[in-house]
C-alpha distance (Angstrom), angle and dihedral (degrees) to the residues before:
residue distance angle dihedral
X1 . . .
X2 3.75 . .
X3 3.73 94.4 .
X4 4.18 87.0 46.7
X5 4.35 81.7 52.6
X6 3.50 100.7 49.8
X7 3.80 95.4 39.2
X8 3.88 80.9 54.4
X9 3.31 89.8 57.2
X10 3.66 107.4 40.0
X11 3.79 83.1 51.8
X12 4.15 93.7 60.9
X13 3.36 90.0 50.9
X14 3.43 99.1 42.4
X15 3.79 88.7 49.2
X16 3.72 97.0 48.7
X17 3.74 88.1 48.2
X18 3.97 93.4 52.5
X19 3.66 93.8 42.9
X20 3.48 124.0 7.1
X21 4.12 87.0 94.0
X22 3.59 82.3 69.0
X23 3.58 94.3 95.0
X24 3.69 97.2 39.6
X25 3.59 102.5 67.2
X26 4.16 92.6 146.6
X27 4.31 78.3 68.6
X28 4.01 108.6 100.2
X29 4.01 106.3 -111.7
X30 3.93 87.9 -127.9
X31 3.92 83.7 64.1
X32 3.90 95.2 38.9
X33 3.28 87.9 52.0
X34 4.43 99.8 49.5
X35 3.49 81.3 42.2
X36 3.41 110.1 53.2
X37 4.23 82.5 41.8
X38 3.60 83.5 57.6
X39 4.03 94.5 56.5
X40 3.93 84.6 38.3
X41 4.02 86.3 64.8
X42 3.68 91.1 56.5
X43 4.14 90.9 49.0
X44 3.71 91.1 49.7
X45 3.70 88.7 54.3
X46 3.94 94.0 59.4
X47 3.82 86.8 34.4
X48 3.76 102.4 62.9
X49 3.36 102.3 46.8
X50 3.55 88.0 43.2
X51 3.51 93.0 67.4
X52 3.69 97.7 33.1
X53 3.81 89.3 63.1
X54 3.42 95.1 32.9
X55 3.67 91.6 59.2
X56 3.81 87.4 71.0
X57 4.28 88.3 63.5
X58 3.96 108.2 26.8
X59 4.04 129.9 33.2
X60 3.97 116.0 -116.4
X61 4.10 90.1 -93.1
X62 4.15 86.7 51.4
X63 3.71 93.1 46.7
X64 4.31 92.9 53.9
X65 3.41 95.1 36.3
X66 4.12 91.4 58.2
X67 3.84 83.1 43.7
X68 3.62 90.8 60.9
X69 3.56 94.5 49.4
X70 3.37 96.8 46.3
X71 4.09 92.6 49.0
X72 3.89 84.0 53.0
X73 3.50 94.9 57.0
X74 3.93 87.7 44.7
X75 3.49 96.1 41.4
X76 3.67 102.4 51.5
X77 4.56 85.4 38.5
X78 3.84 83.6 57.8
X79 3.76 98.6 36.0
X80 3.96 95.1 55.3
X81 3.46 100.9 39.4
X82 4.34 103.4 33.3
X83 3.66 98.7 27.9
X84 4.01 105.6 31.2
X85 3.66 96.8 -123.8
X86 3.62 124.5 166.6
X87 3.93 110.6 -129.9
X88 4.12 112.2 -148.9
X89 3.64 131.8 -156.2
X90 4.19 84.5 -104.9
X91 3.91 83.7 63.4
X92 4.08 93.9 54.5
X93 4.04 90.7 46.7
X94 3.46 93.3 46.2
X95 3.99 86.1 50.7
X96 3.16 94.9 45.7
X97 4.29 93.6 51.3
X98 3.61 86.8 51.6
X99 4.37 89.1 56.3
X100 3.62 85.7 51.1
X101 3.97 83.9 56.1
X102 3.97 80.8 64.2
X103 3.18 104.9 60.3
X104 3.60 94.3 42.8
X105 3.66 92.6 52.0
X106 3.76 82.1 41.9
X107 3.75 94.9 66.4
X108 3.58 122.3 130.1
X109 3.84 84.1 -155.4
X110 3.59 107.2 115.2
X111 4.24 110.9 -114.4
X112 4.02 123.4 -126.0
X113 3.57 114.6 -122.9
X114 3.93 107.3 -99.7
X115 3.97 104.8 -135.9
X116 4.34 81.9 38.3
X117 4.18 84.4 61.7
X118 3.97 91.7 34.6
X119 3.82 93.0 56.7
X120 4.41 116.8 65.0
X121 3.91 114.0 -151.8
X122 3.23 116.3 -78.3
X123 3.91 109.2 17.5
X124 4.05 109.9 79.4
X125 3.53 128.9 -140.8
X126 3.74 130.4 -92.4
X127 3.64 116.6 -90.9
């Protein structure tokens, strides 16, 4: 759950950084742009040990793939109610295809090695 919380986090700040200058257009983008670096900063801080400690519980794949969700859900929070967007019914498919990406990433099922199922016996890869 601590991993979960500080990718929550991370993601606020993150999405704050990457769009809350959206609705201050009159700001110089030299100023957006140290600014929203600034909040960026404060995301990275939640981010890294979120994925240092998270390491310990979910794969690299598992760890990006709750990341997305999570910036979904934080995106589309932050785009309603700061930015006035309109969500459609295309937004709540495409979230829910990318929770199906959990729980295939989820899996206990152990995973082939890519370039082992890219190569056919007898013929070796390109070098």
């Amino acid at each position: 759950m601590l991993t979960i919380l500080l990718l929550t986090v991370s993601n606020i700040f993150m999405t704050i950084a990457w769009y809350g200058h959206l609705k201050h257009k009159e700001t110089p983008l030299v100023m957006a742009i140290l600014i929203s670096w600034l909040i960026a900063f404060v995301e990275y801080c939640f981010q890294v040990p979120a994925n240092r400690w998270g390491s310990a519980s979910f794969s690299p794949v598992q760890l990006k793939v709750i990341q997305e969700i999570i910036t979904l859900v934080v995106f589309s929070i932050f785009a309603v109610w700061y930015l006035d967007a309109k969500l459609g019914w295309n937004h709540l498919a495409a979230f829910l295809l990318i929770v199906g990406a959990v729980f295939l990433v989820r899996s206990d099922a152990p995973t082939p090695d890519l370039k082992t199922v890219a190569e056919t016996p007898g013929e070796s890869s390109p070098a």
